[in-house]
C-alpha positions as CSV (number, residue, x, y, z in Angstrom):
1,X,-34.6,-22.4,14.4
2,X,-32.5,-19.6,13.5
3,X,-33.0,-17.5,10.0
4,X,-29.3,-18.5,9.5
5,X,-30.3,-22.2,9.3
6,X,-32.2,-22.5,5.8
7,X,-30.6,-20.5,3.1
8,X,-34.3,-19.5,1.9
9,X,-35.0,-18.4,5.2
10,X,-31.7,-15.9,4.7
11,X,-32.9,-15.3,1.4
12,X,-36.1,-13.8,2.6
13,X,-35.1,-12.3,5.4
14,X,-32.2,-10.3,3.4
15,X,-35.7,-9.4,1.0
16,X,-37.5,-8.5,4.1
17,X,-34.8,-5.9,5.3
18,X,-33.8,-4.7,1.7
19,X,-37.9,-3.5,1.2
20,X,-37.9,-2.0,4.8
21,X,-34.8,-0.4,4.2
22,X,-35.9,1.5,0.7
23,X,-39.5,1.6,2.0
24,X,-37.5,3.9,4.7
25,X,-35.9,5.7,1.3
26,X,-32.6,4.3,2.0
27,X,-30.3,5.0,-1.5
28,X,-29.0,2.2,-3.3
29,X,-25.4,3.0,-2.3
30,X,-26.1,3.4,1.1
31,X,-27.9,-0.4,0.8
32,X,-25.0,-1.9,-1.2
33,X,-22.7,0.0,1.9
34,X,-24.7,-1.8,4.1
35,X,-24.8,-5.4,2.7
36,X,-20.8,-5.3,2.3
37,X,-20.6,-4.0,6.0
38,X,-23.2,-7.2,6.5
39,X,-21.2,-9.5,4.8
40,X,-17.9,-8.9,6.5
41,X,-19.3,-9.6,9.9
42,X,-21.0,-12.8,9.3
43,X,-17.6,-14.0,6.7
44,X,-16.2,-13.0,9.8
45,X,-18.1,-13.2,13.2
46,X,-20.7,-15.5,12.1
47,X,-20.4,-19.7,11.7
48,X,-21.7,-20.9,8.3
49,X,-25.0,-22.6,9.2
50,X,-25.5,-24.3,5.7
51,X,-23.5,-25.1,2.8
52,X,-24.6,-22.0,0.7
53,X,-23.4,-19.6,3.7
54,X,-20.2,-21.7,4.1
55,X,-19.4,-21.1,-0.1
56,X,-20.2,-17.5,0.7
57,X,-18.0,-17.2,3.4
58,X,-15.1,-18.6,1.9
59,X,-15.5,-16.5,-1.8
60,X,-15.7,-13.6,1.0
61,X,-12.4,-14.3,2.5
62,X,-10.5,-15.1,-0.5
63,X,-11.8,-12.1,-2.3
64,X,-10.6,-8.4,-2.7
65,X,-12.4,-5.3,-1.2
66,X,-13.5,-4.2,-4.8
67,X,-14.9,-8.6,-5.3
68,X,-16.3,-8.6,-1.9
69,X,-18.4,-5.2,-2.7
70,X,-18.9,-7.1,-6.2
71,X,-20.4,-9.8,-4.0
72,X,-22.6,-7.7,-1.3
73,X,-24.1,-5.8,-4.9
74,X,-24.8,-10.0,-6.2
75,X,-26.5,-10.4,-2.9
76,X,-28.8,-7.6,-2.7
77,X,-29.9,-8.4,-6.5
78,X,-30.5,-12.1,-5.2
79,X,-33.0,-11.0,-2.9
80,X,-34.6,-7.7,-4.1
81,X,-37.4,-10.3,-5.1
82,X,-37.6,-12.2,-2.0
83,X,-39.6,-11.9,1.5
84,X,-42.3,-9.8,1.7
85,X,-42.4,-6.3,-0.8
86,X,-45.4,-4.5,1.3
């Protein structure tokens, strides 16, 4: 099963990489860079695997540069709190 299959799954993998990635002392700009980067390959490369990636997708690709960073900043908020913080 792929991480892209359960949208909790995603969640917590997002989580996971967002703790490595300031556990590392990534900056906040360079992780909101990042997760905008993120999110226009999988709007773009990636097929939805679940209805939550499929909304995603499509606010991605109706949205502006400025919305879609609005978005990728939404994202990393959602899942500061999720996977594993150690």
């Amino acid at each position: 099963m792929s991480v892209l299959d359960n949208f909790d799954s995603w969640k917590d993998f997002l989580g996971d990489r967002l703790h490595q990635a300031k556990g590392q002392g990534m900056q906040e700009q360079a992780v909101s860079e990042l997760a905008y980067e993120i999110g226009g390959y999988l709007a773009n490369s990636v097929d939805a695997k679940n209805e939550q990636e499929a909304v995603l997708r499509d606010l991605w690709n109706v949205a502006d540069e400025k919305e879609q960073h609005a978005i990728a900043n939404m994202m990393v908020k959602m899942v500061q709190n999720e996977g594993n913080q150690g």
